[in-house]
C-alpha positions in Angstrom: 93.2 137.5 -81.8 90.8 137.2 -79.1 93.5 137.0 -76.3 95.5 140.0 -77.8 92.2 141.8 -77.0 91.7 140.3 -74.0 95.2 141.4 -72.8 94.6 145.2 -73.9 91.1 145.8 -71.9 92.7 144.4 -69.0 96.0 147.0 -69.3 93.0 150.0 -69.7 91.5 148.6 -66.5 94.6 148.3 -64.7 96.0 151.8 -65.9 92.3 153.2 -65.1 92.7 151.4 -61.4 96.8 153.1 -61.3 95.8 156.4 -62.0 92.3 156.1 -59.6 94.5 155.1 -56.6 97.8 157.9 -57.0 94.4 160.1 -57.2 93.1 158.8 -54.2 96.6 159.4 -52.6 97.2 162.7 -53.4 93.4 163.6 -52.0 94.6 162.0 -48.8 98.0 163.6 -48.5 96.2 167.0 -49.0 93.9 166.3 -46.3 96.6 165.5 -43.7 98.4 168.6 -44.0 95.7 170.5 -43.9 94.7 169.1 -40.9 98.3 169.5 -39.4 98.1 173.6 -40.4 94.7 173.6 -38.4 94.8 171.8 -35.7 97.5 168.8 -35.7 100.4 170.9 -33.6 100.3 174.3 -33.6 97.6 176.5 -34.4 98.3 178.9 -37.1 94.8 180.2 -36.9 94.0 181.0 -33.7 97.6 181.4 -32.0 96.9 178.8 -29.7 98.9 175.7 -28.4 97.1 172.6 -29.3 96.2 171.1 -25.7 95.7 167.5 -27.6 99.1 167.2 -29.1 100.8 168.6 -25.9 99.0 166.1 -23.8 100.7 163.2 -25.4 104.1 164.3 -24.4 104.5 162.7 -20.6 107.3 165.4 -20.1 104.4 167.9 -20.4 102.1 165.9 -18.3 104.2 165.8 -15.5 105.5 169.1 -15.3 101.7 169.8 -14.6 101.3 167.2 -12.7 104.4 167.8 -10.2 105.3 171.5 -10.0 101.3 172.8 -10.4 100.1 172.1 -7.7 103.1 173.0 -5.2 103.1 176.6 -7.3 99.4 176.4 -6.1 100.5 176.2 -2.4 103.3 178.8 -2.8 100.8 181.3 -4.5 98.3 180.5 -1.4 100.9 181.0 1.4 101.9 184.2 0.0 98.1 185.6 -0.4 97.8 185.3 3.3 100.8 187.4 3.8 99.8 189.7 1.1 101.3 193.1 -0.5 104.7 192.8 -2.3 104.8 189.3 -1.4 101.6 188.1 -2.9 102.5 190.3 -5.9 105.8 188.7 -6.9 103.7 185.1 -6.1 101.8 185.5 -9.0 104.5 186.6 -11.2 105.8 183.1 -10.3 102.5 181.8 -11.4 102.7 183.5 -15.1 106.1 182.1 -15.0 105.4 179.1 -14.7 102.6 178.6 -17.5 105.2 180.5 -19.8 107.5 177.2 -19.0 105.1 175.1 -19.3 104.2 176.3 -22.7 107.5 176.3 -23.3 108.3 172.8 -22.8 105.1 172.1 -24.6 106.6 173.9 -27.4 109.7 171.5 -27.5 108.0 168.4 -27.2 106.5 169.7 -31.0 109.1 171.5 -33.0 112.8 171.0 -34.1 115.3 172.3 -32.0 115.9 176.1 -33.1 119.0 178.0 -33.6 120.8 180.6 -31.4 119.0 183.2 -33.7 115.2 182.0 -33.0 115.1 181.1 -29.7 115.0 184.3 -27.6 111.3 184.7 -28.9 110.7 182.0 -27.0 112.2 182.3 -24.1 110.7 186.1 -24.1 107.9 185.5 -21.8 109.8 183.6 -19.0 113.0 186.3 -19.1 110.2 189.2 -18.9 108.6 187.2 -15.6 112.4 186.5 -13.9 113.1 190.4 -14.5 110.3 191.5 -12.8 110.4 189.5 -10.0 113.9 190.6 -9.3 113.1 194.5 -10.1 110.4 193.8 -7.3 112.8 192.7 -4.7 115.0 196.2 -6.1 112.1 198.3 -5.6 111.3 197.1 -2.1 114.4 197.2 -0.4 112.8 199.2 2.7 109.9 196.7 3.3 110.0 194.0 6.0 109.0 191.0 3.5 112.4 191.9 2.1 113.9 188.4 3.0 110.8 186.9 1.5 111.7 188.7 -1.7 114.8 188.2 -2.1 114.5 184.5 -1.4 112.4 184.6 -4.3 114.6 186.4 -6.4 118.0 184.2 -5.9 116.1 180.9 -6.4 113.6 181.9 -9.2 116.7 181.4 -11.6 116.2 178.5 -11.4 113.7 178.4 -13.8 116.4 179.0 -16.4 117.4 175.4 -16.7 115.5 175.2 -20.3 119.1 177.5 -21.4 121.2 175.3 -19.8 122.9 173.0 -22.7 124.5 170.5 -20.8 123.3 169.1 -17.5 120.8 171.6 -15.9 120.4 169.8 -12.4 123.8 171.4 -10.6 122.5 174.9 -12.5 119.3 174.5 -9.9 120.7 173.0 -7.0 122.8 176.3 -7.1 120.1 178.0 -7.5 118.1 176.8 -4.1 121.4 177.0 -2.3 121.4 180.6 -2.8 118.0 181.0 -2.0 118.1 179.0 1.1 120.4 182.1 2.6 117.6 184.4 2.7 114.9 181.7 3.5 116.7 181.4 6.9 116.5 184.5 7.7 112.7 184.4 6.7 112.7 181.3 9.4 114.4 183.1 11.8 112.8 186.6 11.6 109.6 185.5 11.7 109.8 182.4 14.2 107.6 183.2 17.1 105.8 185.7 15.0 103.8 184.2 11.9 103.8 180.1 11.4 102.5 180.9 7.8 106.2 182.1 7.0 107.5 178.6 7.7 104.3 177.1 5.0 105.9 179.6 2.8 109.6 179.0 2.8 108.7 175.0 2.5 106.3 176.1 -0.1 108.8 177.7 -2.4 111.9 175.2 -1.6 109.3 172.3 -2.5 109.0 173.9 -6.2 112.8 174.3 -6.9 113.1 170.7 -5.1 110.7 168.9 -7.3 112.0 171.1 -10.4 115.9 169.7 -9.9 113.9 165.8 -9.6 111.2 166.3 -12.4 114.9 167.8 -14.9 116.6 165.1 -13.8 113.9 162.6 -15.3 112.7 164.3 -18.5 115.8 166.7 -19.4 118.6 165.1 -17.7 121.5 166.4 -20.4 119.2 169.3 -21.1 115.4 170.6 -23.1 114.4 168.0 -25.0 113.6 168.8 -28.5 111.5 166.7 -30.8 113.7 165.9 -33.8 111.1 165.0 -35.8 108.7 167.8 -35.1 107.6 170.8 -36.8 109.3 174.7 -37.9 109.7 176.3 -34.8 108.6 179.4 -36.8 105.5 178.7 -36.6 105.4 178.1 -32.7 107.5 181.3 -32.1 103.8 182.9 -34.1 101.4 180.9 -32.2 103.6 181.6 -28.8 103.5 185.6 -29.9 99.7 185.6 -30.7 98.8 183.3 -27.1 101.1 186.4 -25.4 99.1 189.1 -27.2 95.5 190.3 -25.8 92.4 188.5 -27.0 91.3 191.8 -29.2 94.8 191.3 -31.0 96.4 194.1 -30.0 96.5 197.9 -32.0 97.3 198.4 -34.7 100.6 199.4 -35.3 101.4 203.4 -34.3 101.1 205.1 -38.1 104.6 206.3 -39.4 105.4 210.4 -38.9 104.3 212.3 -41.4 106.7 213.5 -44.0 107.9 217.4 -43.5 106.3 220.7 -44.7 106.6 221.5 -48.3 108.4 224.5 -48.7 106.8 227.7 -49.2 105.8 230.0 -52.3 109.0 232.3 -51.8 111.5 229.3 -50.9 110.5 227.9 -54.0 111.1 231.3 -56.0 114.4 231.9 -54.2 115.2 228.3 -55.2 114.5 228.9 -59.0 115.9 232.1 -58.4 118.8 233.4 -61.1 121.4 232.7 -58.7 120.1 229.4 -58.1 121.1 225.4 -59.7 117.8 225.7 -61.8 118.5 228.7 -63.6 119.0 228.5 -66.6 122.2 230.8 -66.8 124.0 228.5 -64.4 123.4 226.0 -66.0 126.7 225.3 -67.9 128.8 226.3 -64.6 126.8 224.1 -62.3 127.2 221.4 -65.3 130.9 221.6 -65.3 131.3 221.8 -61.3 128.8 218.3 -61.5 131.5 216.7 -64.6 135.2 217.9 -62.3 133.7 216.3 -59.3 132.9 213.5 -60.7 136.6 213.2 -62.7 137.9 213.2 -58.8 137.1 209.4 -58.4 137.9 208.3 -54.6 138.7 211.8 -53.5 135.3 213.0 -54.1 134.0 211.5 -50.3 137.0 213.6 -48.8 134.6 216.7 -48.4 131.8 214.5 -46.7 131.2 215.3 -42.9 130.5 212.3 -40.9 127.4 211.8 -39.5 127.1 211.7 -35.7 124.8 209.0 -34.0 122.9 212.0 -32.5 122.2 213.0 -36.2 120.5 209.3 -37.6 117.1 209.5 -38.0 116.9 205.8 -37.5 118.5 206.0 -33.9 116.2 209.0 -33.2 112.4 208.9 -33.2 112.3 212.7 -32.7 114.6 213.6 -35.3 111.6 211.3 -37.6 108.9 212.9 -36.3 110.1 216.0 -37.3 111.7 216.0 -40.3 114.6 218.5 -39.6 118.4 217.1 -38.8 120.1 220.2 -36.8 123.4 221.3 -38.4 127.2 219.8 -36.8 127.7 223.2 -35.4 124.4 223.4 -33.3 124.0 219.8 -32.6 128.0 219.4 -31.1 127.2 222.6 -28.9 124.3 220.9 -27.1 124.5 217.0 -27.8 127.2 215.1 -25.9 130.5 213.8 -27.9 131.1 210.3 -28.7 134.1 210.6 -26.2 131.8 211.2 -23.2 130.8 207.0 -23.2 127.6 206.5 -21.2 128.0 209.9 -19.6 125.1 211.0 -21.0 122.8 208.1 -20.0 124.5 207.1 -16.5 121.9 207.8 -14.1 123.5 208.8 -10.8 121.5 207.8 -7.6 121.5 210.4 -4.7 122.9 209.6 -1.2 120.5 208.7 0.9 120.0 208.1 5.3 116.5 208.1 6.9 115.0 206.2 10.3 112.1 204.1 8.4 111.0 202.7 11.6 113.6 200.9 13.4 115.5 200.6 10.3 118.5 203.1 9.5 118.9 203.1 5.6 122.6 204.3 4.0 122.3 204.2 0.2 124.2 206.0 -2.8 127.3 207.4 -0.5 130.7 207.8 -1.7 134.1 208.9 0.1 132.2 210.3 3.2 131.9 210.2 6.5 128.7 208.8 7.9 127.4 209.1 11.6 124.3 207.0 13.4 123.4 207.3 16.7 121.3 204.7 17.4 118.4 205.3 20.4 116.7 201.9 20.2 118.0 199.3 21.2 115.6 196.9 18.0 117.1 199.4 15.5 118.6 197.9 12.7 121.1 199.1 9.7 121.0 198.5 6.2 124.1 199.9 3.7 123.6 199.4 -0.1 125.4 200.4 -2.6 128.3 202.8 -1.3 131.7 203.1 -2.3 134.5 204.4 0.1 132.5 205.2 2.6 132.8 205.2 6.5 130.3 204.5 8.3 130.3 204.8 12.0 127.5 203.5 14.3 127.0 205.0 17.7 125.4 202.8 20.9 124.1 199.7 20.9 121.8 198.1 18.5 120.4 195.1 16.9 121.6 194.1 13.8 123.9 195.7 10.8 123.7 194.7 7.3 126.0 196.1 4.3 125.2 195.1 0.9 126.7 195.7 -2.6 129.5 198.2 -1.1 133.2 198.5 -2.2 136.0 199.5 -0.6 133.8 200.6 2.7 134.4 200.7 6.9 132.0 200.2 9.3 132.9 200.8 13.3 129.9 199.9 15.7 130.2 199.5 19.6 127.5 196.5 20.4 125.3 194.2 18.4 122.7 192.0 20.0 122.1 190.0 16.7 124.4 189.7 14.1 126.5 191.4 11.4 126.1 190.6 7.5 128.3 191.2 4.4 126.8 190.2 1.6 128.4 191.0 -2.6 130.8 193.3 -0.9 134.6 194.3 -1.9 136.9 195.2 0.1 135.2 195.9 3.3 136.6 196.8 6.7 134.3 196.4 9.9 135.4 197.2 13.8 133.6 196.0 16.7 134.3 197.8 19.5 132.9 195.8 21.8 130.6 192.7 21.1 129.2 191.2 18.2 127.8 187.7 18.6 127.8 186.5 15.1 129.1 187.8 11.6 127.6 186.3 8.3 130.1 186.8 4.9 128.3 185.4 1.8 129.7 186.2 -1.8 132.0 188.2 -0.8 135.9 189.1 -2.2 137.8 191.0 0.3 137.0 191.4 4.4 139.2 192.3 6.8 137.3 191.9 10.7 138.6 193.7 13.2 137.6 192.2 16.7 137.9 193.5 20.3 139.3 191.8 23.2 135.6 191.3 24.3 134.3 190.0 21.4 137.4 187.9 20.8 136.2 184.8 22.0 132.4 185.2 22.0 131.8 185.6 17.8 131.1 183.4 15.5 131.9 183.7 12.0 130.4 182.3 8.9 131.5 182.5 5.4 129.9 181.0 2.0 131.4 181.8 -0.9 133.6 184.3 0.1 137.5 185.1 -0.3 140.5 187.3 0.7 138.9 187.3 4.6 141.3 187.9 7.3 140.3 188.6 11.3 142.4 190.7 13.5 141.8 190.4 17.5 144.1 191.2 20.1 146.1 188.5 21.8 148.4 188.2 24.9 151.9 187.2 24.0 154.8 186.4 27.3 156.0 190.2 26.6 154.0 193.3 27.3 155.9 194.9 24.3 154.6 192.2 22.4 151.2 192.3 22.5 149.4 193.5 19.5 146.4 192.6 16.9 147.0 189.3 15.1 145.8 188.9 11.8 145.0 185.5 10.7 142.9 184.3 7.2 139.7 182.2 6.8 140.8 179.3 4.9 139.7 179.2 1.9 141.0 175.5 0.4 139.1 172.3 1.8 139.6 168.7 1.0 137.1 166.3 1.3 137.0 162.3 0.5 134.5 159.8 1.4 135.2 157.4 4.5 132.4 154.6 5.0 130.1 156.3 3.1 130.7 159.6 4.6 132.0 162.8 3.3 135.1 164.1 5.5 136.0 167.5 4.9 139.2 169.1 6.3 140.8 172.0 5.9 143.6 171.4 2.9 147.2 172.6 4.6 150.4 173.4 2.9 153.6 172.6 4.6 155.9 175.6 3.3 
């Protein structure tokens, strides 16, 4: 008897000891999560990354570590030049701590879907479209190599989109932005050694950005599987973005339209009005044969323009008062006009901005420059069958974005460039020491007998060119121009540990 009560005290203690430790265990599995929410990954208080968590990811670490402090030296380089140059520098800088918070992101969360993850990459897009709407805005300064440099290789950046391998996707990137950082090297030469700090300074980032992808992210951003929603760093990453007083408040919604007047609402319960009550049965029956119509009753409806939505117009909200079809088709552009109505059409433009000669925004005209100085320069943007003929001798001619455009010039001391051109046509009429095609579909050169065997010719990613030059044949009657193509097929295979390129030939 004694042991059976034995046995029963001891199965209360050890039920008493169960219960005390699943307690104990639920206290601590409270605790941990709480601490997570607060201050374990990211911050849904204060909007803030957590710096401790981050630090453990060595991807993170080195990012800092590697790119930081060669951003650093780009931002100083381009401080001592200084205007539009320093400006677009520190737009690099935000860009890079977006990234960096970025990646910091990744190293903590689950990988997101298609649908969440343009919130995060919000603030680097915004910083890449403002450094290229800087180089747009700036086309007439003389840092515009430096800009555009900037602009072709700060793409770059984009790797953290790049699924598969990002390292070619950057290597690209630099190539193209080596074009303009020669001309940087070669403009400014003699001139300003600080420009030659700069260019190394900027090629050193995109450099040490393809080696640092290739060691962290070599098949692309590395998410942590095991990590956290990414809702919640898409919030924190929102609030970091926002200003430290939070922001306004959101604008307050428009108010609601006028009630109608006194005498509209007696003309409204009028006799000859729905409310009367001596229309009532009429009204009552139109309301019953309507209905009896089934699908045919939506026949009558008039469709509703997009012109006509309040949601798709603010002012339309703020008013209260949708105009009638009649008045809004009279002054509101048809759905059959396209973009007509938001097409913004840029005016031709040619002025002398120092020694520089600008020709922007032509079409099918006839253009004329006589050039006085010798240093002068041209720069064509953005024309479409347009002629442009250059009198005297001059320094350098440059056509960019053009289509379907001729350009005839007597002499150029420097060089010629076509750069995302289409169909182009250029004449020398005498000598032109050097002509630069890059991206580029469609160039035909037309060479004089002077300049026949003094040019040189470069192409990069170009197609369709063909030169022209006059050559001596046995028979008087049969000298003419011969037109001959740029290959555009080469073959190369490695000999001793050498690349060999040749021009790939097809016997016909």
């Amino acid at each position: 008897m004694t042991s059976s009560s034995d046995l029963q005290s001891l199965l209360k203690r050890i039920e008493k000891a169960t219960t005390r430790l699943e307690e104990l265990s639920a206290k601590r599995t409270e605790q941990k999560s709480s601490d997570n929410s607060s201050g374990g990954g990211i911050s849904s208080g204060g909007g803030n990354l957590s710096e401790s968590v981050g630090a453990d990811s060595k991807a993170v670490r080195e990012y800092e570590a590697e790119i930081k402090p060669l951003v650093d030296i780009f931002v100083e380089c381009s401080d001592k030049i200084g205007g539009v140059v320093s400006e677009q520098a520190h737009i690099v800088e935000r860009l890079f701590v977006a990234q960096q918070n970025f990646i910091r992101i990744a190293g903590q969360t689950v990988k997101p879907s298609a649908e969440q993850l343009p919130p995060l990459l919000g603030p680097q897009q915004e910083a890449i479209q403002q450094i290229v709407e800087l180089k747009d805005n700036n086309r007439a300064s003389e840092y515009f190599d430096n800009l555009s440099a900037v602009a072709e290789g700060i793409s770059a950046f984009g790797w953290v989109a790049v699924d598969q391998v990002p390292v070619p996707y950057i290597t690209d990137m630099k190539e193209s932005a080596e074009f303009y950082s020669n001309r940087v090297l070669k403009k400014w030469r003699d001139k300003d050694s600080n420009q030659t700090e700069w260019v190394k300074a900027f090629l050193s980032i995109l450099r040490e950005l393809a080696a640092y992808v290739k060691q962290f992210h070599t098949t692309g951003l590395v998410w942590n599987p095991s990590g956290g929603p990414v809702e919640r760093a898409t919030q924190a990453l929102q609030e970091e973005q926002s200003p430290a007083s939070g922001g306004g408040a959101p604008p307050p919604p428009p108010p609601p339209p006028p009630l109608p007047s006194a005498a509209e609402l007696e003309k409204l319960s009028g006799p000859g009005s729905a409310t009367s009550g001596a229309g009532d049965d009429g009204n009552r029956g139109a309301l019953f044969a309507a209905i009896n119509q089934g699908g045919d009753i939506t026949r009558g409806l008039r469709k509703v323009e997009k012109d006509q939505m309040t949601h798709k117009n603010p002012s339309l909200r703020a008013s209260g008062i949708v105009q009638d079809g009649s008045d809004s088709a009279s002054t509101a552009p048809s759905a059959k006009d396209g973009n007509a109505s938001i097409k913004v059409e840029r005016l031709p433009r040619m002025e002398l901005q120092g020694d520089k000669w600008l020709v922007e925004n032509y079409g099918t005209e006839h253009v004329t420059i006589e050039a006085l100085k010798t240093k002068q320069t041209v720069y064509m943007y953005n024309c479409k069958g347009t002629t442009l003929d250059i009198k005297n001798k001059l320094n350098s001619v440059a056509i960019d974005s053009c289509q379907k455009c001729g350009v005839v010039f007597d002499t150029l001391v420097s060089q010629f460039e076509i750069v995302n051109c289409k169909s182009v046509q250029i004449q020398a009429r005498e000598t032109v020491p050097s002509i630069l095609i890059d991206r580029t579909d469609g160039a035909h050169i037309f060479l004089s007998e002077a300049a026949r065997d003094q040019t040189q010719i470069t192409t990069a990613k170009a197609s369709e060119v063909n030169i022209s030059f006059p050559y001596e044949t046995k028979g008087a009657e049969d000298d003419n121009f011969v037109e001959q193509p740029i290959p555009e097929q080469i073959q190369t295979l490695i000999r001793d540990g050498k690349l060999v390129t040749t021009i790939l030939e097809h016997a016909g």
